[in-house]
MIFILUM-331932 format. One record per atom (N, C-alpha, C): residue in one letter; x negated, y, z negated. Coordinates in steps of 0.2 Angstrom, whole numbers, plus 5000, padded with zeros to 4 digits. Layout:
AXYZ
...
end
This chain:
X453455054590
X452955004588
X452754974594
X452054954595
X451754914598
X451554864597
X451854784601
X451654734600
X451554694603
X450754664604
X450354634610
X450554544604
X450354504609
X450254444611
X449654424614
X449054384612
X448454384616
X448254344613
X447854294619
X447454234615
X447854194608
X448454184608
X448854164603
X449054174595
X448654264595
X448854304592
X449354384592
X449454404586
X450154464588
X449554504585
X449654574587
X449254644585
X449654694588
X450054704579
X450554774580
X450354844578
X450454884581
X450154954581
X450854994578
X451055034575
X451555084572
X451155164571
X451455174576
X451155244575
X451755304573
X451755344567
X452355374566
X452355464566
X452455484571
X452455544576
X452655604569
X453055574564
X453355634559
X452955624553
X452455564552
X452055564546
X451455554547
X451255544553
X450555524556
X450155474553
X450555434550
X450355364549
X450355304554
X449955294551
X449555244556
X449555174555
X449955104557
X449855034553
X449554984559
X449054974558
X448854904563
X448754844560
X449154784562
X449154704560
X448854674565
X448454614561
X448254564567
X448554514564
X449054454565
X449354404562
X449854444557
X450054494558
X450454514551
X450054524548
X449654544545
X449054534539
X448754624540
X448854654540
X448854724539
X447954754539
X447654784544
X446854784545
X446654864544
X447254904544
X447354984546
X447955034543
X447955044538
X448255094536
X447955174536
X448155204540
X447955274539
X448255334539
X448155384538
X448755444541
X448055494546
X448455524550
X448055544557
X448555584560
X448555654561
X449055674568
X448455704573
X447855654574
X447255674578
X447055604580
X447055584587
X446855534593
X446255504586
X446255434587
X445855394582
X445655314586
X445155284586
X444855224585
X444755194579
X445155144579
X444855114575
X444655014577
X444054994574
X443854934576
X443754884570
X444154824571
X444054784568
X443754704569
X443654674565
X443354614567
X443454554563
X443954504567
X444054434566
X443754374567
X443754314564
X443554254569
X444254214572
X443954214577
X444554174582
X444054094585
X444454054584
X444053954585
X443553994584
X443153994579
X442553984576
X441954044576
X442354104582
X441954144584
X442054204582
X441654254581
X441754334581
X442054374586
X442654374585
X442954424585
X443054514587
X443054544590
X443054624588
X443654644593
X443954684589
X444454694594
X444554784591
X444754834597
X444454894598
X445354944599
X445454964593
X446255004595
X446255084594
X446655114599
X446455174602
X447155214601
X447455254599
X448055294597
X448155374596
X448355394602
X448555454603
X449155494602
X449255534601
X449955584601
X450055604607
X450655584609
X450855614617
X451355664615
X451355734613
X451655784611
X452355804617
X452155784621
X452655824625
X453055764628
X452855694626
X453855644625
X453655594618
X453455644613
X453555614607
X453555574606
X452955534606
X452855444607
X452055444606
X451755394607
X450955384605
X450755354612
X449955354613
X449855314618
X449455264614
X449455204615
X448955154611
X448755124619
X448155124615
X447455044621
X447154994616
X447254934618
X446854894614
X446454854619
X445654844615
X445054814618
X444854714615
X444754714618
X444654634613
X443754634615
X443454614611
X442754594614
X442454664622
X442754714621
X442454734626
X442854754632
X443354704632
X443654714638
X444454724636
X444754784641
X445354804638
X446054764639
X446254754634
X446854684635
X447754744636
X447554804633
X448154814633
X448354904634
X448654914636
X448454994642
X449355034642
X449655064636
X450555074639
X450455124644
X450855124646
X451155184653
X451455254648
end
C-alpha cells in the first residue's frame, strides 16, 4: 500500500497484484474501487480551503518484482513518483 501526505491530506493507493483490485482513499473516505490487472488512471476531484481540487492517480503492474508502480498528480503537477 501507498500512502502520500500532502497539503494536510493522506491519499492511499492499494493495489492487489493477486486480485487486481484496486482501492484509492482521499481522507479515508474511499474514491476508487476497482479491479484491473491493466496500468489505469484514474481522476478524482475534491474541494480543499474552498477550492477545486483535481488530483490525477496512476497504477501499474511491475511484473517482474511483483509490486505496483503508483504516481500521483495534484492540480497538474506530480506530487508523488515510487522508485
Amino acid at each position: 500500500m501507498t500512502v502520500v501526505f500532502y497539503a494536510g491530506h493522506k491519499i492511499e493507493v492499494h493495489v492487489s497484484i493477486l486480485t487486481g483490485k484496486k482501492k484509492i482513499a482521499y481522507d479515508d473516505k474511499e474514491v476508487y474501487p476497482k479491479r484491473s490487472l491493466i496500468a489505469s488512471v484514474h481522476v478524482f476531484h475534491v474541494t480543499e480551503e474552498g477550492e477545486d481540487t483535481e488530483y490525477k492517480v496512476q497504477s501499474a503492474f511491475r511484473w517482474h518484482r511483483l509490486s505496483a508502480r503508483v504516481r500521483i498528480w495534484r492540480n497538474g503537477e506530480i506530487i508523488y513518483v515510487d522508485k
